[in-house]
py3Dmol code that shows the C-alpha trace and the ligand (Angstrom):
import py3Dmol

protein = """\
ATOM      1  CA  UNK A   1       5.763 -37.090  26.929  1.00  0.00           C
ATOM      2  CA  UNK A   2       6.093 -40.112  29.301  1.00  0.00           C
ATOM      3  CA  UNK A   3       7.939 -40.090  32.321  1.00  0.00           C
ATOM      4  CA  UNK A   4      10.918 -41.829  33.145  1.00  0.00           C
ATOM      5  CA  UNK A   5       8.956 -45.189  34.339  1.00  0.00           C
ATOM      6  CA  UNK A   6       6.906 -44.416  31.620  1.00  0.00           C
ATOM      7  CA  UNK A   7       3.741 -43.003  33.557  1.00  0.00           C
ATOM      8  CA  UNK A   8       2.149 -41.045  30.663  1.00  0.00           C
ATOM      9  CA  UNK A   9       1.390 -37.097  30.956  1.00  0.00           C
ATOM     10  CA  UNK A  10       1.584 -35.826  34.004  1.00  0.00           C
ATOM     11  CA  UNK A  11       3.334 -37.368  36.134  1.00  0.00           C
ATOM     12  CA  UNK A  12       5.774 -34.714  36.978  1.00  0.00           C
ATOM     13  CA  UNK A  13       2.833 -32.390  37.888  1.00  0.00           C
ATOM     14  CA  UNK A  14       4.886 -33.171  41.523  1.00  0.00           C
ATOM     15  CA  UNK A  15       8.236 -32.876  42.738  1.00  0.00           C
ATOM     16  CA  UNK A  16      10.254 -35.284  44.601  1.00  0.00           C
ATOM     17  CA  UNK A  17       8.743 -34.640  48.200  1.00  0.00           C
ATOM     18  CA  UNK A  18       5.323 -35.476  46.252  1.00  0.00           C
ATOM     19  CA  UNK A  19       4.351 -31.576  46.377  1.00  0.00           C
ATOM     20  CA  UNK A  20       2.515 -30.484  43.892  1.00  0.00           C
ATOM     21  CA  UNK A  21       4.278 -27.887  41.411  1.00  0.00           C
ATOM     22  CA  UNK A  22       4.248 -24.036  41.764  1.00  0.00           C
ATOM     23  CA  UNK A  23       4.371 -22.744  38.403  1.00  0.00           C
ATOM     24  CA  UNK A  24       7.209 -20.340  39.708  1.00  0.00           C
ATOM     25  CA  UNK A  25       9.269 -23.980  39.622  1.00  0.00           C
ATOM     26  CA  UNK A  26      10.815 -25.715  36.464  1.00  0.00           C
ATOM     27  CA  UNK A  27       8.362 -28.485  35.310  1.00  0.00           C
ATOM     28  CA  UNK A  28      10.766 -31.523  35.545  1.00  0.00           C
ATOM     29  CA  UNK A  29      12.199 -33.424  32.569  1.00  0.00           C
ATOM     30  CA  UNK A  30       9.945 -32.243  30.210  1.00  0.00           C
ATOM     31  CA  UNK A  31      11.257 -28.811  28.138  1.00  0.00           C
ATOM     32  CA  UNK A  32      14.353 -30.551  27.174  1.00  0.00           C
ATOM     33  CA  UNK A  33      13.520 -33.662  25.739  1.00  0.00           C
ATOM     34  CA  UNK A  34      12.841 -34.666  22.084  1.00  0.00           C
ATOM     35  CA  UNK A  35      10.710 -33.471  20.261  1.00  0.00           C
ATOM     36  CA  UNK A  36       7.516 -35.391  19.447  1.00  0.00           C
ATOM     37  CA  UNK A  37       6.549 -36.974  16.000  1.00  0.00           C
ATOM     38  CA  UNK A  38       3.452 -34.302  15.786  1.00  0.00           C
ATOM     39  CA  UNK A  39       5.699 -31.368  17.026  1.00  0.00           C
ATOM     40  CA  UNK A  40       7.907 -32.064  14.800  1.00  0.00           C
ATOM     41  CA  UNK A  41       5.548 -32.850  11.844  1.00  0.00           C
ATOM     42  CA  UNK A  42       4.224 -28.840  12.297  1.00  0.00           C
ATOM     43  CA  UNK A  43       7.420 -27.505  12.525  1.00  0.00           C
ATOM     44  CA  UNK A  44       8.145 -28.950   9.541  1.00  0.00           C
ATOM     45  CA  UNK A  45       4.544 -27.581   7.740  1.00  0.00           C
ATOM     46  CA  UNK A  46       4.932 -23.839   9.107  1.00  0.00           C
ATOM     47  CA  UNK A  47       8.477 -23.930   7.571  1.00  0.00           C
ATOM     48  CA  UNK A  48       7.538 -24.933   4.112  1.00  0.00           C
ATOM     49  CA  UNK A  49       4.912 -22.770   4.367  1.00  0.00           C
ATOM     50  CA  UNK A  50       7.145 -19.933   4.905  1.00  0.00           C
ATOM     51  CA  UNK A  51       9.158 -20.862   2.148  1.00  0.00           C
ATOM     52  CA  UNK A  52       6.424 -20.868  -0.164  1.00  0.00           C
ATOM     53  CA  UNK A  53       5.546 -17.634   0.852  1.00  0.00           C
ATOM     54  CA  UNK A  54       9.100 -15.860   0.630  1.00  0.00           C
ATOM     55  CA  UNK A  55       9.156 -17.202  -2.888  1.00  0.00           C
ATOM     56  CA  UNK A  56       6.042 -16.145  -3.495  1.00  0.00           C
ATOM     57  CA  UNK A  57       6.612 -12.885  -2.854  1.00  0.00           C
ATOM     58  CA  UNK A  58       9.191 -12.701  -5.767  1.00  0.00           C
ATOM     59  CA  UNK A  59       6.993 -14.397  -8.285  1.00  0.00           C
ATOM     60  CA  UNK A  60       3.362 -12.265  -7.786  1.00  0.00           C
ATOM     61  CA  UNK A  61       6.043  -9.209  -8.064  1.00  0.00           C
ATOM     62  CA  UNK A  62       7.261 -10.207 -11.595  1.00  0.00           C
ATOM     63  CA  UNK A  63       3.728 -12.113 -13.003  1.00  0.00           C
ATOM     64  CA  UNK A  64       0.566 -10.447 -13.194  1.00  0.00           C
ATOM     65  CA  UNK A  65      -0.654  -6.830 -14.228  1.00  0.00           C
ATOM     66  CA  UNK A  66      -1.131  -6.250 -10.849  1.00  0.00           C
ATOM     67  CA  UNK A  67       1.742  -3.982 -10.208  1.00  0.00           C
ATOM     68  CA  UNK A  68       1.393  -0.532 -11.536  1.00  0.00           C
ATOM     69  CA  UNK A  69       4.686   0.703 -13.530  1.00  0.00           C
ATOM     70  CA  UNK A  70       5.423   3.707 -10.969  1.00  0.00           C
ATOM     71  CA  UNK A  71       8.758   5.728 -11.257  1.00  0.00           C
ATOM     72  CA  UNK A  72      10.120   8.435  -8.310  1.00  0.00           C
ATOM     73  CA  UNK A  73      12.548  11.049  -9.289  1.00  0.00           C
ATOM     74  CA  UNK A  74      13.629  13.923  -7.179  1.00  0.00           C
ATOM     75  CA  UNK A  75      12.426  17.319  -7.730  1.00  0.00           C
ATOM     76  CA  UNK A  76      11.815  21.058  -6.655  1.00  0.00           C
ATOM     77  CA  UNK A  77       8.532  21.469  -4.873  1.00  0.00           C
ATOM     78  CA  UNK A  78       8.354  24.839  -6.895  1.00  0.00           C
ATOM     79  CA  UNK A  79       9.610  23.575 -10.174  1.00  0.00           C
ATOM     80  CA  UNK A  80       6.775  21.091  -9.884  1.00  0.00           C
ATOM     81  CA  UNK A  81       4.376  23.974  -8.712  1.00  0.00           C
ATOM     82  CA  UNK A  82       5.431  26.181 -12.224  1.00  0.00           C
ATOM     83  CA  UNK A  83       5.121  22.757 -14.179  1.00  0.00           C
ATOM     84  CA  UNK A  84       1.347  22.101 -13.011  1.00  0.00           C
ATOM     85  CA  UNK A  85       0.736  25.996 -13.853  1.00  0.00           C
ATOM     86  CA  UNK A  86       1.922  26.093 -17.380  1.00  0.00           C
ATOM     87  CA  UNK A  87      -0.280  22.530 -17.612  1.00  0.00           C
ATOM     88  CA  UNK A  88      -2.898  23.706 -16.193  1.00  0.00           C
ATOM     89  CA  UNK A  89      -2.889  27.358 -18.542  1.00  0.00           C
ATOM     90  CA  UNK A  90      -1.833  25.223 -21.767  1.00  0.00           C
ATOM     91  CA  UNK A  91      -5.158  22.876 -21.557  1.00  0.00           C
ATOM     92  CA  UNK A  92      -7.603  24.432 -19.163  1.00  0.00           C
ATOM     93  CA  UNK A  93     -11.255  23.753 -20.597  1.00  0.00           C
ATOM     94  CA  UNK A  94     -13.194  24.522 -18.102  1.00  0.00           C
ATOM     95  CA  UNK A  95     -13.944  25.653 -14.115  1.00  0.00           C
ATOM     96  CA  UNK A  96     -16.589  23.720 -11.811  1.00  0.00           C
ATOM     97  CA  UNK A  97     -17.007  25.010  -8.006  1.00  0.00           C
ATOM     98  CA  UNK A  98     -13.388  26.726  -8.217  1.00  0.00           C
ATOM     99  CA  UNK A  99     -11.375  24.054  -9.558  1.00  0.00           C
ATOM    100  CA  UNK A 100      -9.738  24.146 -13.172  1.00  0.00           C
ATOM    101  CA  UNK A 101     -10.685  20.944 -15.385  1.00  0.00           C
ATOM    102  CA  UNK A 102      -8.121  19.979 -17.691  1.00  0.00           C
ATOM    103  CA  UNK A 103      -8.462  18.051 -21.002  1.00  0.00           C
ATOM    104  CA  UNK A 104      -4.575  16.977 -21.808  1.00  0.00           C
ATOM    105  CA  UNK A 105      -4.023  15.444 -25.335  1.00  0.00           C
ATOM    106  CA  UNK A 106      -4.471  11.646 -25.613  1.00  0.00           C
ATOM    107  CA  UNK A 107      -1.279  10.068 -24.415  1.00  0.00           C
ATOM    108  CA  UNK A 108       0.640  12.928 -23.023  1.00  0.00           C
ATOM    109  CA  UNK A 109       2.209  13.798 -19.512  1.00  0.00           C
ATOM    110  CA  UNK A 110      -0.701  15.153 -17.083  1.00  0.00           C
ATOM    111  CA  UNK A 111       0.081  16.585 -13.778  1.00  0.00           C
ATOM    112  CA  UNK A 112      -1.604  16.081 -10.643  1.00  0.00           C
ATOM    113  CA  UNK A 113      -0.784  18.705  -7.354  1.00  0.00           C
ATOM    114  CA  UNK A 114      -1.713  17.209  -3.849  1.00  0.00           C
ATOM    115  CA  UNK A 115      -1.522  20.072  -1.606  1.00  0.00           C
ATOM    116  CA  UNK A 116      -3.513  21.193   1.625  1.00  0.00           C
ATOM    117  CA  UNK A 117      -6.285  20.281   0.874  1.00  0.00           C
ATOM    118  CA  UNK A 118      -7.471  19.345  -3.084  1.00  0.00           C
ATOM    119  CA  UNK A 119      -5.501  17.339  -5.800  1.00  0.00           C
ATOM    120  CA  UNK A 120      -5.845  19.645  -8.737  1.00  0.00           C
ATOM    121  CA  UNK A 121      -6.534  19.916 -11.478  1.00  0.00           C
ATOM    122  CA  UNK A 122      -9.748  18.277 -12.925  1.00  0.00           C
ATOM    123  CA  UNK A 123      -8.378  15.840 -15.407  1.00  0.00           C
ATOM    124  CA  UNK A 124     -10.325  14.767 -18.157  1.00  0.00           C
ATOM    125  CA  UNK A 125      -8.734  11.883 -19.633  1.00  0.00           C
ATOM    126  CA  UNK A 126      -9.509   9.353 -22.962  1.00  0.00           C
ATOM    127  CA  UNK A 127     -10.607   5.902 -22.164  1.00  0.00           C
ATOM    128  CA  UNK A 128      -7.890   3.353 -24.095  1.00  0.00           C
ATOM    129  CA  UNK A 129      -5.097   6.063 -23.875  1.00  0.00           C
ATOM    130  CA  UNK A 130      -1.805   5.568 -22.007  1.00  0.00           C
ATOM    131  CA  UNK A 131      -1.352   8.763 -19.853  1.00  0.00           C
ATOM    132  CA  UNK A 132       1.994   9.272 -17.571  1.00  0.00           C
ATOM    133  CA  UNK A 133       0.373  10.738 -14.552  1.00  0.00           C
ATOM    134  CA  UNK A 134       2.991  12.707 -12.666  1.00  0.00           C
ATOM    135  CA  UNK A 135       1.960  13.274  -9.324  1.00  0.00           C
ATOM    136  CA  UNK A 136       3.719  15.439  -6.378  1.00  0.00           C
ATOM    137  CA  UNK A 137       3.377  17.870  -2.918  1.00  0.00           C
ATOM    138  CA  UNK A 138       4.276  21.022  -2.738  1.00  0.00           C
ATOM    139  CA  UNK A 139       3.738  21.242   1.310  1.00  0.00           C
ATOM    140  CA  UNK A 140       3.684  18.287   3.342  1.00  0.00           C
ATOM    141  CA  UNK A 141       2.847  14.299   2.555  1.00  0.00           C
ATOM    142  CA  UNK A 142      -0.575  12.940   1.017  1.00  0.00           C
ATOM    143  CA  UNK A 143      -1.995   9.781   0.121  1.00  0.00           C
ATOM    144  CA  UNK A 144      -3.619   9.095  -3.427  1.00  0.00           C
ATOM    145  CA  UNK A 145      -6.324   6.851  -3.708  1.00  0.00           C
ATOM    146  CA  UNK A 146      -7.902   6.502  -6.905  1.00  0.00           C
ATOM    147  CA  UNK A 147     -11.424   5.533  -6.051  1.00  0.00           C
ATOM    148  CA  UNK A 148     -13.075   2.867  -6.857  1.00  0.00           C
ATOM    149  CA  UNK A 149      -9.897   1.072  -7.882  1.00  0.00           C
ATOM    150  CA  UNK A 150      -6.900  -0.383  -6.052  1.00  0.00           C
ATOM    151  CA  UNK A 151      -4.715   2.573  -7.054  1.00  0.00           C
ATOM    152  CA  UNK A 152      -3.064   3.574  -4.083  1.00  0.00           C
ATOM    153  CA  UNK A 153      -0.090   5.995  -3.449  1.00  0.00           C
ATOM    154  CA  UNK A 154       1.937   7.933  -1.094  1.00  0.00           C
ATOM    155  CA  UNK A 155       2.844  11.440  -2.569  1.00  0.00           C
ATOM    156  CA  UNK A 156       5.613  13.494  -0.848  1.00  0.00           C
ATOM    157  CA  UNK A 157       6.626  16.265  -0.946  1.00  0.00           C
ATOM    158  CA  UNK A 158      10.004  16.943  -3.168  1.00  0.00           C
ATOM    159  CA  UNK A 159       9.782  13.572  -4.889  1.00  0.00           C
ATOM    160  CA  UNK A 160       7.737  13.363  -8.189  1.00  0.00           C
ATOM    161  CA  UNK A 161       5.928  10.168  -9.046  1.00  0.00           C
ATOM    162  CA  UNK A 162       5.516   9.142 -12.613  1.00  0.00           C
ATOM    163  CA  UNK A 163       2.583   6.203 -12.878  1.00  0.00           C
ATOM    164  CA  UNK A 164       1.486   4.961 -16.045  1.00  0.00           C
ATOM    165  CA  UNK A 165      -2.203   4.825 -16.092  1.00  0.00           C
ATOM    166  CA  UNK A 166      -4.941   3.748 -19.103  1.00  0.00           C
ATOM    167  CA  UNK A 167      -8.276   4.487 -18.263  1.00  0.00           C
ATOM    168  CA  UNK A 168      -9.925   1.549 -19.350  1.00  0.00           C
ATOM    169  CA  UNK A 169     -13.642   2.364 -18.124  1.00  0.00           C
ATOM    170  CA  UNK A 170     -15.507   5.613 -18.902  1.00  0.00           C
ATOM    171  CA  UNK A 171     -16.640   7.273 -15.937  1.00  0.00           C
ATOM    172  CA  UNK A 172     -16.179   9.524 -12.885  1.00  0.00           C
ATOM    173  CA  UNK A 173     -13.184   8.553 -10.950  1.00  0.00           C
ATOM    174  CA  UNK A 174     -12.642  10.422  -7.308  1.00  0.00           C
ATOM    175  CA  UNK A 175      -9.697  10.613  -5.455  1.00  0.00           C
ATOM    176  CA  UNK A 176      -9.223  10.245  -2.305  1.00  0.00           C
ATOM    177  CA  UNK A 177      -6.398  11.575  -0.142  1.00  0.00           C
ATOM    178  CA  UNK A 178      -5.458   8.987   2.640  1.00  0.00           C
ATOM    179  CA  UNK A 179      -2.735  10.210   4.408  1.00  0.00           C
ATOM    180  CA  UNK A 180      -3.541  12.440   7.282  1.00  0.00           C
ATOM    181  CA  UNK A 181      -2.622  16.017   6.072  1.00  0.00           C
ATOM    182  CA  UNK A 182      -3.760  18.180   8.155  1.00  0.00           C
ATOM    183  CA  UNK A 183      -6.938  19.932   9.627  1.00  0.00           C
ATOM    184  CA  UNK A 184      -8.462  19.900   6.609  1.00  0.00           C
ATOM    185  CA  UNK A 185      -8.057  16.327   5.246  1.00  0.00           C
ATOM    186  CA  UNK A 186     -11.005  14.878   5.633  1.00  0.00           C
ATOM    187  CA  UNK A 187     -12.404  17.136   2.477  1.00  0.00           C
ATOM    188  CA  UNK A 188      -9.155  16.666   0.444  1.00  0.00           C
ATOM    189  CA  UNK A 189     -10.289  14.752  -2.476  1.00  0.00           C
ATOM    190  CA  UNK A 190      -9.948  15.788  -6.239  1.00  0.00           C
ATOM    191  CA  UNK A 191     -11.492  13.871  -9.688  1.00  0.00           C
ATOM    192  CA  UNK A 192     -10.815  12.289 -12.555  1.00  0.00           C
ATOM    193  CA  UNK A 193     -13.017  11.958 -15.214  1.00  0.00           C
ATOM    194  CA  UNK A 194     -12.734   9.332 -18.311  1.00  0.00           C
ATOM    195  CA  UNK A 195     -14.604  10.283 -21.632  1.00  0.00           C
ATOM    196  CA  UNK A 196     -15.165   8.224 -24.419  1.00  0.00           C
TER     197      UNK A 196
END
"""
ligand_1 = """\
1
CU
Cu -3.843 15.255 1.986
"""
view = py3Dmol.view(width=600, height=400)
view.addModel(protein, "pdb")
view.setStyle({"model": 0}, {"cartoon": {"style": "trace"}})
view.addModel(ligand_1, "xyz")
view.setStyle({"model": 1}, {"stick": {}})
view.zoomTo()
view.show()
């Protein structure tokens, strides 16, 4: 900005009576002037830049496999409780430390139950096989976290999740809760394994 006799800067670091400025007064003829060329120039960037972005928001939604196909639907906490118990009964193979493994049929609906504190059961899944994983809480919210992959959900409580999931590595695959539960959710963490 130049001043009005065209002294560059800051010239109106004083005021009339040649005092210099408080900050508690109005620096003089500078706020409302034009803008400048390089003002100007940056508004200009950081608002096509947030264009850009908005819209870029809409395409990485609908390109990429990066979004998991999740579904939420509305249910009983104790319907989903009996549902998990006649899974559980129907394909139980085995027990480690207390906890029921499961070995569901290639391709079919397996449940997992996030309460306070374990995900359970065990579930032994087929690598290459597209499983419908339906998660839900019976008592109060929890985070899944499928470890070591980007898998990430919030389960609630009353609301059943439906994610469509194909192992595609052969391994052991912990979860993770990581939504704070309770007293006890630091040890909340359940497994799933993928066989060939
Ligand atoms: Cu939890």
């Amino acid at each position: 900005m130049r001043d009005e006799d065209g002294t560059p800067g800051h010239a109106e670091d004083r005021d009339e009576h040649g005092r210099p400025l408080s900050t508690l007064l109005p620096p003089r003829r500078q706020w409302w002037g034009r803008i400048g060329p390089d003002e100007r120039r940056w508004l200009t960037i950081a608002f096509v830049w947030c264009l850009i972005l908005f819209t870029g928001m809409y395409v990485w939604m609908g390109i990429g496999d990066q979004q998991t196909p999740i579904e939420s639907y509305r249910i009983d906490p104790d319907d989903f409780r009996a549902e998990v118990e006649s899974f559980v009964e129907e394909h139980r193979v085995d027990e480690v430390d207390g906890a029921d493994v499961v070995a569901p049929p290639p391709g079919s609906d397996v449940y997992l139950h996030a309460n306070q504190f374990a995900f359970r059961p065990v579930l032994q899944l087929q690598k290459d096989e597209e499983y419908r994983l339906l998660v839900s809480s019976t008592d109060v919210q929890h985070g899944l976290s499928l470890q070591p992959t980007n898998l990430n959900f919030q389960v609630l409580p009353g609301y059943l999740y439906v994610i469509r999931i194909t192992p595609d590595e052969v391994g052991e695959f912990p979860i993770v809760c990581n939504e704070y539960c309770g007293l006890g959710h630091h040890l909340m963490t359940g497994l799933i394994v993928v066989d060939d």
